[in-house]
N, C-alpha and C positions, 0 to 999 in steps of 0.2 A: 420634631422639626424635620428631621428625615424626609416622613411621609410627606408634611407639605414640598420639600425641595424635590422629591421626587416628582408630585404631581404638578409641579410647574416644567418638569424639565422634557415629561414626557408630552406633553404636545409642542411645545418650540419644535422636537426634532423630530417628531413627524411633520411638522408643516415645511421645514427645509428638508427633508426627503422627496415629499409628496411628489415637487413638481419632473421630480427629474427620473418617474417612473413611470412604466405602462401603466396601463388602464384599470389591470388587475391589479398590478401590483400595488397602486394609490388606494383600493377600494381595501386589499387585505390591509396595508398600513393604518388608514383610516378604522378599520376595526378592533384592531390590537392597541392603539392609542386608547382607543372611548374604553376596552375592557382593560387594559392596566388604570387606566386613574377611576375607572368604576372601582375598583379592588380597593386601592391606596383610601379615597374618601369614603368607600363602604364600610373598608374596616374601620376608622372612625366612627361615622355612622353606627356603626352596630352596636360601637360600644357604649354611647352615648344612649342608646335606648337601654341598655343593664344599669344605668346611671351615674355613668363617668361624666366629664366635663373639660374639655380641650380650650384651650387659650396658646394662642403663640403672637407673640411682640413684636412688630418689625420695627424699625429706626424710621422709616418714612423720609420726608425732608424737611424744609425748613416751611415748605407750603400746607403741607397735610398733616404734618405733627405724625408724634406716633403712631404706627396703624397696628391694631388690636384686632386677632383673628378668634373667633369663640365658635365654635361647636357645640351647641347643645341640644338636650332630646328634640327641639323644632324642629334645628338645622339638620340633624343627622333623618329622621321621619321622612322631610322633603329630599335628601341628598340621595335616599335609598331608592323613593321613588322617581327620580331623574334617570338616576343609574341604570335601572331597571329597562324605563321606558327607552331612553339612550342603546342599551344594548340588543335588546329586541329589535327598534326601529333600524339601528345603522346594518344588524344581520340581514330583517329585509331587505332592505335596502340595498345590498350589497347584488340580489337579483332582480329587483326593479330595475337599476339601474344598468342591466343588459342593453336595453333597448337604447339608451344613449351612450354606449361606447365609443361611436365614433367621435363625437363632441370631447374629444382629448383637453382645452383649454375649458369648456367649460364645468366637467367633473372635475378638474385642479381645483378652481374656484371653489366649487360643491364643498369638496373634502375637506379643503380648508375653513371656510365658515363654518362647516359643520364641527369641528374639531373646538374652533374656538366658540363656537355655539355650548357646547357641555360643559367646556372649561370655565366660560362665562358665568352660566346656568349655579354653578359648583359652588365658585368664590361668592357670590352671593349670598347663599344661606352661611356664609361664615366672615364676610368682612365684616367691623365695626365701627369701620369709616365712611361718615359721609361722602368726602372729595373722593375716597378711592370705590364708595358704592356708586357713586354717578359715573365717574369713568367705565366703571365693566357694565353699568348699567348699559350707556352707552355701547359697547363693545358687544354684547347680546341682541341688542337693538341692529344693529348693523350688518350683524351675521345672521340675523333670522332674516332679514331683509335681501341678503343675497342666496340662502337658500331656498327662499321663496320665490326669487323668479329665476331657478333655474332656468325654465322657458320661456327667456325675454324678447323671444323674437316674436312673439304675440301680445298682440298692443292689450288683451285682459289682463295677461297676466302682470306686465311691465305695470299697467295702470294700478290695480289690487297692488303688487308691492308696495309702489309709493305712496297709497294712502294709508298702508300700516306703516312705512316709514313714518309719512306725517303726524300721526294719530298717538306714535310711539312718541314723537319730540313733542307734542302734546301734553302727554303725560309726563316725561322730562321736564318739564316747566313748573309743573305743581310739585314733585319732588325737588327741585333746587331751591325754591320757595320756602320750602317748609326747611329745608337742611340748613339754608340762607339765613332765616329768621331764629332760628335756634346757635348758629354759630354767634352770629352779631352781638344776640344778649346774653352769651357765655363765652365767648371766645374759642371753642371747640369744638371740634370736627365728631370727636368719639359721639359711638352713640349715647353711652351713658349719660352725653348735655340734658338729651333728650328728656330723661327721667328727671336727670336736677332741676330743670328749667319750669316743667310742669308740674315738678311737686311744689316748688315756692310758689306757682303760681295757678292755684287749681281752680279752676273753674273755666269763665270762657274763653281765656287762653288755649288752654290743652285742647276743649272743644274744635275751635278754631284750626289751631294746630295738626288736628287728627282727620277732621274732612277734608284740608289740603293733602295729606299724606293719602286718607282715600281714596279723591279723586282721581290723584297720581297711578294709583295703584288698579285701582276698578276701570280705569282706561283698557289697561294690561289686560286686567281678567275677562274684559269682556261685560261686564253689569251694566243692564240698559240705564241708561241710553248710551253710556260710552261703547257700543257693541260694535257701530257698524262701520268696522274696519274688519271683523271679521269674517262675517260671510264673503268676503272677495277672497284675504288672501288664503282661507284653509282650502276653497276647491280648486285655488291658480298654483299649489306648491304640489310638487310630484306627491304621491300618497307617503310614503314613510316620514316627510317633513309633515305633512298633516298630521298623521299620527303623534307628531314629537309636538305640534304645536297644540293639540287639544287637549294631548297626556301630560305637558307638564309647562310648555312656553306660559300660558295663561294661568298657570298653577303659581309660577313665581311672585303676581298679584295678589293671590289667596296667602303667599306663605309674606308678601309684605304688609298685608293685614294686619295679619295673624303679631307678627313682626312689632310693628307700633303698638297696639294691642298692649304687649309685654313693655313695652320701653315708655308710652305715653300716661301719666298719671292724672286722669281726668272725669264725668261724671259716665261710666259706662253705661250706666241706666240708656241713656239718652243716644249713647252711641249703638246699642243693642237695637232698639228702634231705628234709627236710620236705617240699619242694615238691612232689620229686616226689611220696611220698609221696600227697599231697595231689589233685596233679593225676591220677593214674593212677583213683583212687578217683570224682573229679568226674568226667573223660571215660566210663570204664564206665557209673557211675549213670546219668549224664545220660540218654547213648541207649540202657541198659535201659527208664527210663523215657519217652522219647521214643517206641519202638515201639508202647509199647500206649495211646495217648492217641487220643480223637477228635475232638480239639480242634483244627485245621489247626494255627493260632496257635500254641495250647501245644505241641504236639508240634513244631514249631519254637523255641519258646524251652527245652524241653530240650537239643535240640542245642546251644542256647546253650551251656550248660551243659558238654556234651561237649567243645565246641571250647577252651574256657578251659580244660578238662583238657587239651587236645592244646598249647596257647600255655603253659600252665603246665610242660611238661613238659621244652619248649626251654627255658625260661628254667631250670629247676633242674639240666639238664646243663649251662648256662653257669657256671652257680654251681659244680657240680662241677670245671671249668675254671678256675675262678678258684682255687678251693681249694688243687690239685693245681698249681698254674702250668701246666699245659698250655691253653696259648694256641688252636691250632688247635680243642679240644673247646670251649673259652670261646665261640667265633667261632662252631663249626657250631653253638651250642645257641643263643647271643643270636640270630643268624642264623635259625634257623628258627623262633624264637618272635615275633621281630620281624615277618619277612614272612606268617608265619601272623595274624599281629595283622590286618593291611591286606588278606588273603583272606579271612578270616572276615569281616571289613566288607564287602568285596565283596558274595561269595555270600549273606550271610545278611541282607545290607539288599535283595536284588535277590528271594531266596525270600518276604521279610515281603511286599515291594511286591508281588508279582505273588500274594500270598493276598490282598489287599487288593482287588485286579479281580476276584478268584474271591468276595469279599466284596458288591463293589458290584453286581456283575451278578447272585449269587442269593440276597443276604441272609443268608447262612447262613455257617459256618464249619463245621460239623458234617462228618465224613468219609462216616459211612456216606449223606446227607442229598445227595450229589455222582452227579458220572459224566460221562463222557461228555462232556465240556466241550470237550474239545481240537477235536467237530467244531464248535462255537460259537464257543471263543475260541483259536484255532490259534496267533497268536503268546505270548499267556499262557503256553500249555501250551509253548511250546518253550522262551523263557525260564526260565519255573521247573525245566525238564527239564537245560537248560545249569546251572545253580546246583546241581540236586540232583546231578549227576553230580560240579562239583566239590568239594561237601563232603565227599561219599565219596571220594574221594582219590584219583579215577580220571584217567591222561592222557587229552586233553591239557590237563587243564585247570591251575587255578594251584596248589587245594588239594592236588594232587601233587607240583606242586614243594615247597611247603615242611615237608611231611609227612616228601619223601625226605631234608630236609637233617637231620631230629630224626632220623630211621631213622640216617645217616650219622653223626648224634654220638653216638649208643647204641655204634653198631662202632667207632667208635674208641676212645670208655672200654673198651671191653671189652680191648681190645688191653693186655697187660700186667696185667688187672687180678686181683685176691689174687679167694677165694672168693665173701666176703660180699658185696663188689662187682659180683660177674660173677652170682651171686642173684638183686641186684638190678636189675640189667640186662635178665636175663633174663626176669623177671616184668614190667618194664615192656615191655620188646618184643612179649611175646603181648598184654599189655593194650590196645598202641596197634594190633595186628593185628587184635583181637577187636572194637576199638572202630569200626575200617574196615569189616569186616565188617558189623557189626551197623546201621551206617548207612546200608550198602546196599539193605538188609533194609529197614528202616525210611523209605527213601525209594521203593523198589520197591512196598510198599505204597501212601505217600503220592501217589504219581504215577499209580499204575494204577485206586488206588477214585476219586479225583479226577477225571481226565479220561479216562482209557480203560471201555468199555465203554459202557454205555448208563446213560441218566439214571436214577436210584432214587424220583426224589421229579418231581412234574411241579408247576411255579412258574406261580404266577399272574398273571406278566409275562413276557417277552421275555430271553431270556436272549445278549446281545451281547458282545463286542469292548469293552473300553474306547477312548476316540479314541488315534490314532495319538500325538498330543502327550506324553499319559498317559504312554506306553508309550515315549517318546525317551528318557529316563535311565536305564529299563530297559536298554535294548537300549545305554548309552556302559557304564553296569556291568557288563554282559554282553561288553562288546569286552576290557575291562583284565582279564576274569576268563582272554579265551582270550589275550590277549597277555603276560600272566604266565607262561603255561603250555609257550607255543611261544617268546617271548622269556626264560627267566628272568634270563641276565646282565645285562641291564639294570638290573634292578631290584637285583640281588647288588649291582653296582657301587653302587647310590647307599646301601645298606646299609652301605657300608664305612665310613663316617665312624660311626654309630651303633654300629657291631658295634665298634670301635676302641676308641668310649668307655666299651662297656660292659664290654668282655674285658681292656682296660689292656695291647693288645697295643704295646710299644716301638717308637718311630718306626722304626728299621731292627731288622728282624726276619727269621731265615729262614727263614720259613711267611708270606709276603705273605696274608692271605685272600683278595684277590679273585682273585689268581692259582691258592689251592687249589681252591677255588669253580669257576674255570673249568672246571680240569680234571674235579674233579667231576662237574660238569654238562653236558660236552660228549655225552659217549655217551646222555644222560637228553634233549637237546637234538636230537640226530640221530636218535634212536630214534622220536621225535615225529614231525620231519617224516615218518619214512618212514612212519610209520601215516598223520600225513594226505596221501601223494601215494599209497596203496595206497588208500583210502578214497576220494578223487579218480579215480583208473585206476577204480577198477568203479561206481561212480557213473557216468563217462562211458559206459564199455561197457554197462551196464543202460538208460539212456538211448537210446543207437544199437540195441539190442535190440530196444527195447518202440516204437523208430518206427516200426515197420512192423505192428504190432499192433495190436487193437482192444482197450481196455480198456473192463471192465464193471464195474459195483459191485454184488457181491451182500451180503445177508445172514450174517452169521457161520453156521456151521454147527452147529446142536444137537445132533450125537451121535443124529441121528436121535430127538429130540423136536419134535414141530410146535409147541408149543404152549408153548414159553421165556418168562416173565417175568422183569424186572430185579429181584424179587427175590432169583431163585437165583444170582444173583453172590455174588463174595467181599464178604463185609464187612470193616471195618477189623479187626474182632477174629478173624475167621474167617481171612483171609490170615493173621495168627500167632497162632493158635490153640499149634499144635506149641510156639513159644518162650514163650507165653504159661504154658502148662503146665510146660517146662522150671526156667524162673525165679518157678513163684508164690511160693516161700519169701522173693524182696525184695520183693512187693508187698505190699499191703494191696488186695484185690478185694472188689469189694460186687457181688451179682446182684441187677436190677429185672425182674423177669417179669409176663407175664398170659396166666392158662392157655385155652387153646383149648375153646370146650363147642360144643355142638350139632350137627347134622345137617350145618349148612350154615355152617361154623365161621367165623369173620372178627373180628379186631380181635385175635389174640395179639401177644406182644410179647414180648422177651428182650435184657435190655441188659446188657453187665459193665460199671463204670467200676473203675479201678482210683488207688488213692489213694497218698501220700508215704507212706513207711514211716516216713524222717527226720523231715518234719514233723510228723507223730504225734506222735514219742517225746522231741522237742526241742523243739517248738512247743508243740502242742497241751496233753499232756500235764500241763507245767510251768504252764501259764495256767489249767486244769483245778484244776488242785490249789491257786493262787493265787487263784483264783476261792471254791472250798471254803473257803482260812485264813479270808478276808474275810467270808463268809457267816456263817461264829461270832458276828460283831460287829454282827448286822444288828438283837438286843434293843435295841443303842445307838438304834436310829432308829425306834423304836416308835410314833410319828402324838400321844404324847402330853404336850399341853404343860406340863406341871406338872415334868416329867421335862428337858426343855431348859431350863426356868426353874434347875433344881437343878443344871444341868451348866456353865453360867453361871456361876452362884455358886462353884461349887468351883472354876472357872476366872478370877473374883478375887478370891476368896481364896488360891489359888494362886500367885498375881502378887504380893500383898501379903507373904505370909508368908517365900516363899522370899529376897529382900534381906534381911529379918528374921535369919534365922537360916543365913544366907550361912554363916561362918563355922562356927559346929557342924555344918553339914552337911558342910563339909569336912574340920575335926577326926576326924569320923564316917568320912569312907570312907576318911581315911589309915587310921586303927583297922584298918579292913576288912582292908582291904591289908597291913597285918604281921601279923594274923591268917595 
C-alpha cells in the first residue's frame, strides 16, 4: 500500500511545483516524476511477471462502492511497457522541447498533462472499477488531448485535436454502455460483475456485451474503420507525444481487449473471428494507405494502424484457442500479440523520434521537400534505418520475432482444421504476407527520398546532427529492438505468466509454453546468429581488403548526362507510381498541377494527394448531410426580434399549459395507442 500512496503522491506535487518554476526546471521535474513512479509501478510490474499477484482495497464511497486495485501478469506486461516508453519519450523530449522555451505558459500546461497522462495510462492496467475506470479513462483522454495540441495556434493542429477529443467521447459512450448494462443487472461497479453476469448468462448476452466493450476499445487502438482520428492527431502532437501515443496511448485499447477477453465469459470462437476479421482489414488498409502519404508523420501513424492489425490478429487466434480448448494455439496467438504489443512500442516510438530530428533540423515534414540527409545527419538515418527494417519484419530484428510466433499460430490452427476454417486461415496468411511486403515497400520509399540521394529543396539554415544527448534513448530503444531479435527467449520466458493468464493454460499441462517456445525458436535463434557472424566474417575481410587501398569519393554517375538536377530524382509519389495505379479503386486521389508556358518555362508544378476513402463515406459524409437536416431550421434564427419575442411566448405558455392539461394529454396518447 506504500507503493500505491507513493505513487499517487508523486505526481500531485510535481504538478504543484511545476508551475512556479523556470523552464528547465519544469522539464527536469517533469522527468524525475515519470521516472520515480516508473520505479514504484515497475517494481510491481516485475513482480507480477515472476508470478505474484497485487490486490489493494480502497473504501470508495457510497457512489462507486468499493474500489479493488489488482495487478496481474497483464497489468504488470503493459505497466512495464508504458514505463519504458514514458521514460524514453519525456528524456527526448526534455530536448525537443528547446525550441519552445519561450512558451513559458504553455510547457506548464505540456508538463502537467503530460504527468497526469502516465499516471492515468498506469491506474488503468490496475483499477477494478467501472465508475473509477471511466473517470481516469476520462482523465487520459483529456490529457492526451492537451498534449496533442501543444501547437494550438495552428488551426491543423487545434482541428486534429478535437476530432481525437470527439472520437475519444465516442468511444466513452460504448464503454459506459457496456459498464451501464452490467451494473443494472448486478448492482455492481467491480469488475468481477463482469464475469458473474456473463457466466449466468452465456451466450448472446456476453456476445453482445463484448463488441460494445470492443468497439469502445478499437476506437482507442485505432482498428479500421474506427482509425481516422489518427492520422491527424499523431503528425499535429510535437514528436515525443507521437512517440507516447503510437508506443503505448493506442496500446491501452489492445490491453482493454485483452482485458474483457479475461473478465467476459462468452463463445470465444466467434469472438476470435471478429477480430480477426477486423484486424486483417485494419493491417492491409493501414499500409495501403501508408505508401502513398507525404506526410513523414502520417505515413507513420498509418503503420499505426497496420501494426494494431498485426497485434489484433494474435490476440483473435488466442481467442480461437480459447474457443477450441487448444491451449498451445491460445499461448502462440496471446504470445505473439503480446510481444508484438512491446515491439511496436519500440520500433514505432524510436521511427516518430528520429522524424522529430529530421523535423528540428529542416523544418519540414514533407517527403518529397527531403534527401540526402544521412550525409548530415548519419546516426538519425541509421537509427530510423534500424526501426524501418524491424517493422518490416525483417531478421534480426524483434518485429520478426513476434510476427513468426502469429505465422506459427496460423499453422497450427490450420492443423486439423474443417474447410471454412482453413478459408480463413488462408486469407489471413497472404494478408499478413502482403502486409510484410507492402511495408517494405513503403519504408524503401520512406528512407531512400529521406536521406538517400541529394537534397531537393536547399534550407535557409544549417542542416545538423541533433546533440548526442537527444539521440541517447534513441540509440537504448534501438538496443531492446536488436536484443529482442537475437535474444528472443528472454523475453518468451517473462511472457509466460501473461500468456498463462490469458490462454487459462492448467497449472500442470503437457504443452509447458515456454518449453514449446523454445523449441520453436531455437532454429529462428541460430539462424540469426549465423547471418550476424556471416555479416561480421566479410565486414572483417572488406576491411582487411580496402587497407591497403586508396579510397576516393566521386560523384554518382549520370548514365552519361553531365548536367543532373535533384529534381530528376524519385519522388514520393513517383517511387510507387506502379502500386499507386494498381490500388487507385481504395483511394480517393485529388491532382494540384501548374501548367508549364513559355520559351523559357519555370515555376510548373504537379502534386497528387490522396485522401481516406473510409473517412469519406463514415465521417465526412454523415456530418454532410447532418449539417444540410440543420440548415432547414436556420428561417428559426432569422436576425429578427419580434419573431424571438413570439418564440418566448409560445415557450410560456408551453410551460403553463401542459401541467394544465397533463392528464388529457395522456388519456390522448393511450387513445393513440389502441388505435
Amino acid at each position: 500500500m506504500s507503493l500505491i500512496n507513493a505513487f499517487l503522491a508523486v505526481p500531485v506535487l510535481a504538478i504543484l511545483i511545476i508551475p512556479f518554476l523556470k523552464v528547465k526546471g519544469k522539464g527536469i521535474v517533469l522527468f524525475s516524476a515519470i521516472v520515480m513512479n516508473a520505479l514504484f509501478s515497475g517494481y510491481l510490474g516485475m513482480q507480477t511477471l515472476a508470478g505474484q499477484l497485487f490486490e489493494f482495497l480502497f473504501p470508495g464511497s457510497l457512489i462507486t462502492g468499493p474500489v479493488n486495485l489488482r495487478i496481474d501478469a497483464l497489468s504488470g506486461w503493459f505497466i512495464l511497457i508504458i514505463n519504458f516508453v514514458f521514460i524514453t519519450g519525456s528524456f527526448y523530449g526534455l530536448f525537443y522541447m528547446k525550441a519552445y522555451r519561450k512558451q513559458t505558459n504553455n510547457i506548464t500546461l505540456h508538463s502537467i498533462a503530460f504527468i497526469l497522462l502516465h499516471t492515468s495510462l498506469i491506474s488503468l492496467c490496475a483499477i477494478q472499477n467501472s465508475l473509477v475506470f471511466l473517470i481516469t479513462w476520462e482523465i487520459m483522454a483529456l490529457s492526451a488531448f492537451l498534449v496533442v495540441i501543444f501547437e494550438h495556434e495552428k488551426m491543423a493542429t487545434l482541428s486534429a485535436g478535437i476530432n481525437y477529443l470527439i472520437q475519444s467521447h465516442v468511444s466513452i459512450v460504448f464503454l459506459m454502455f457496456g459498464f451501464i448494462w452490467v451494473a443494472l443487472k448486478t448492482g455492481s461497479y467491480d469488475f468481477s460483475a463482469l464475469t458473474n453476469y456473463t457466466t449466468q448468462h452465456f451466450g448472446a448476452a456476453g456476445l453482445v456485451l463484448f463488441i460494445c466493450f470492443f468497439i469502445g476499445f478499437a476506437i482507442k487502438a485505432g482498428f479500421v474503420p474506427f482509425h481516422t482520428w489518427l492520422p491527424y492527431a499523431h503528425p499535429a502532437a510535437p514528436a515525443h507525444i507521437s512517440g507516447i501515443m503510437s508506443g503505448v496511448i493506442i496500446k491501452i485499447g489492445i490491453f482493454g481487449i485483452l482485458r474483457m477477453i479475461t473478465l467476459i465469459k462468452t463463445d470465444y470462437y466467434t469472438i476470435g473471428l471478429v477480430i480477426i476479421a477486423f484486424s486483417v482489414v485494419s493491417g492491409l488498409y493501414g499500409v495501403m494507405l501508408a505508401i502513398v502519404q507525404h506526410n513523414l508523420k502520417k505515413l507513420l501513424a498509418y503503420h499505426s494502424v497496420e501494426n494494431i492489425g498485426i497485434i489484433g490478429m494474435g490476440i483473435g487466434i488466442g481467442c480461437i484457442g480459447l474457443g477450441t480448448g487448444n491451449y498451445l494455439l491460445a499461448s502462440l496467438g496471446f504470445a505473439g500479440g503480446l510481444l508484438h504489443t512491446l515491439n511496436h512500442a519500440l520500433f514505432k516510438s524510436l521511427l516518430f523520434f528520429t522524424a522529430g530530428n529530421v523535423y528540428q533540423a529542416t523544418h519540414t515534414l514533407h517527403v518529397d521537400h527531403l534527401g540526402g540527409l544521412i550525409k548530415k545527419m548519419p546516426q538519425t538515418a541509421l537509427l530510423f534505418l534500424v526501426a524501418a527494417i524491424a517493422i518490416s519484419g525483417i531478421p534480426p530484428f524483434n518485429g520478426f520475432i513476434s510476427e513468426f510466433i502469429i505465422y506459427s499460430g496460423f499453422y497450427y490452427w490450420m492443423q486439423g482444421s474443417l474447410i471454412g476454417p482453413l478459408m480463413t486461415i488462408i486469407f489471413s496468411v497472404l494478408a499478413l504476407v502482403l502486409i510484410g511486403g507492402l511495408a517494405l515497400l513503403c519504408f524503401t520509399k520512406a528512407f531512400g527520398i529521406v536521406f538517400l540521394g541529394n537534397p531537393r529543396q536547399k534550407f535557409d539554415h544549417e542542416v545538423k546532427e541533433v546533440p548526442f544527448l537527444q539521440l541517447l534513448p534513441l540509440y537504448l530503444i534501438a538496443f531492446f529492438i536488436v536484443f529482442i531479435g537475437v535474444f528472443p527467449q528472454f523475453f518468451m520466458n517473462a511472457l509466460s505468466q501473461p500468456v498463462t493468464l490469458m490462454s487459462g493454460i492448467p497449472a500442470i499441462s503437457d504443452i509447458p509454453f515456454s518449453e514449446k517456445t523454445t523449441d520453436l525458436l531455437e532454429p529462428v535463434t541460430w539462424s540469426v546468429w549465423i547471418f550476424i557472424l556471416i555479416s561480421l566474417v566479410l565486414f572483417g575481410l572488406r576491411k582487411l581488403v580496402m587497407q591497403t587501398r586508396k579510397s576516393t569519393i566521386e560523384t554518382t554517375w549520370g548514365c552519361g548526362y553531365v548536367a543532373p538536377t535533384e529534381k530528376q530524382q524519385y519522388t514520393a509519389g513517383s517511387f510507387v507510381r506502379s502500386y499507386g495505379k494498381l490500388f487507385r479503386p481504395f483511394f480517393i486521389t485529388s491532382k494540384t498541377h501548374k501548367e508549364v508556358e513559355g520559351i523559357f518555362p519555370s515555376g510548373g508544378s504537379y502534386e497528387t494527394h490522396v485522401y481516406d476513402r473510409i473517412e469519406k463515406y463514415l465521417i465526412d459524409n454523415p456530418i454532410a448531410a447532418y449539417k444540410a437536416f440543420l440548415g432547414k431550421f436556420l428561417f428559426l434564427q432569422n436576425g429578427r426580434l419580434q419573431f424571438y419575442i413570439l418564440y418566448g411566448i409560445i415557450f410560456i405558455v408551453a410551460v403553463i399549459c401542459i401541467p394544465l392539461f397533463y392528464e388529457q394529454i395522456v388519456l390522448f396518447i393511450e387513445f393513440i395507442k389502441q388505435i
